[in-house]
C-alpha positions, 0 to 999 in steps of 0.5 A, spaced: 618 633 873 623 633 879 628 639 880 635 635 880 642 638 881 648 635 879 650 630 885 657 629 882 661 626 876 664 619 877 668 614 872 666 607 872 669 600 872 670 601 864 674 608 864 666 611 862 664 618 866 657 618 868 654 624 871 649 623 877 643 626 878 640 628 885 633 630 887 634 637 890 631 637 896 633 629 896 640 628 903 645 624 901 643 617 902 635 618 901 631 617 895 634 615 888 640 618 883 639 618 876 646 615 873 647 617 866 653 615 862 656 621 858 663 623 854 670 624 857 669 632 855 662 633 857 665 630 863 670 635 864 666 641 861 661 640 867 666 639 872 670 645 870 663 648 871 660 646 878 667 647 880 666 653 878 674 653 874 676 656 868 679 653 862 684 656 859 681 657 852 673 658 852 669 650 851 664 649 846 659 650 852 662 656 854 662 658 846 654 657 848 653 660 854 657 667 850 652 667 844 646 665 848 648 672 853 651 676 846 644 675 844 640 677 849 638 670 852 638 666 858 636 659 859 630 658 862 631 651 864 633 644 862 630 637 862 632 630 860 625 628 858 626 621 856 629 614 854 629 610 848 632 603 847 637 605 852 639 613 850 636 619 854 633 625 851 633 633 853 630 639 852 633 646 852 629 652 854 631 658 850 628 664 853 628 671 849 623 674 846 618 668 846 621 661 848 624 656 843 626 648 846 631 644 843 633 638 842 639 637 846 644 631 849 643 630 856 650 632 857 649 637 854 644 640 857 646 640 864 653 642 862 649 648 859 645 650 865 651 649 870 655 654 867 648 659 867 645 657 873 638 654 869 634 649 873 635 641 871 629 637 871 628 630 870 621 627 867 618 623 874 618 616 870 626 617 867 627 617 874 624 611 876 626 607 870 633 608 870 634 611 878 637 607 882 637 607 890 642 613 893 647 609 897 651 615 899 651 618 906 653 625 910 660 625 911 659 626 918 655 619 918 660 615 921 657 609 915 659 615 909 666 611 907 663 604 908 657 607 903 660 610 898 665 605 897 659 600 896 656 606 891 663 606 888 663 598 888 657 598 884 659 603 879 664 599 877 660 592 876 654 596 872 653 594 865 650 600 861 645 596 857 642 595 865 638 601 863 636 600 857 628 599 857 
């Protein structure tokens, strides 16, 4: 397992959202991202977490988080586990009086531990079956906006059924 942050959330050439999933200790521009495809409200509850925003009625992931504290838990972590035929899989660990794993969406999952502060985890081999090389360079780099534009480029004319093993 890879401990991962969450390198950003983007919209490819089709209108989907993907969520990109970085290395921790990876710079911008060095090792692989893992691009996952998720809905538009996951999209947007994980945005409003990273920013640290607040929506203006409780989400669904917030609705989560209030029943996990009001109960005495935390989330210890998550972690996408998995893919099958194209469809990635994720665990939530509960801590309380003993740990419990659940199921879980990827989306989810990382949507849940934006808002707590749990650490993400990607299984080794999901990373190097459905990574890609990270193209994306430092602001300061004078390539930054040439990279991105290209990273951008490629969001666009990727195929999800790419990924699928």
């Amino acid at each position: 397992m890879v401990q991962v942050r969450v390198a950003g959330v983007a919209v490819d050439g089709a209108g989907d959202h993907v969520i990109l999933l970085k290395p921790l200790d990876d710079l911008p521009g060095e090792g692989r991202v893992l691009p996952i495809w998720i809905g538009s409200q996951e999209a947007t509850s994980i945005l409003i977490a990273v920013e640290g925003a607040q929506a203006p009625r409780p989400l669904a992931h917030d609705l989560m988080q209030a029943m996990l504290t009001s109960l005495g838990a935390t989330v210890a972590r998550v972690e996408v586990t998995r893919i099958e035929d194209g469809t990635f899989y994720a665990e939530i660990t509960i801590a309380a009086s003993g740990n419990v794993v659940l199921d879980a969406r990827p989306s989810d999952a990382v949507a849940l531990a934006s808002r707590t502060g749990a650490p993400i985890f990607v299984a080794d081999d999901v990373l190097a079956e459905a990574g890609i090389v990270d193209i994306t360079a430092d602001e300061d780099e004078p390539a930054a906006e040439e990279n991105v534009e290209e990273f951008k480029r490629f969001l666009d004319s990727v195929d999800p059924d790419d990924f699928r093993g």
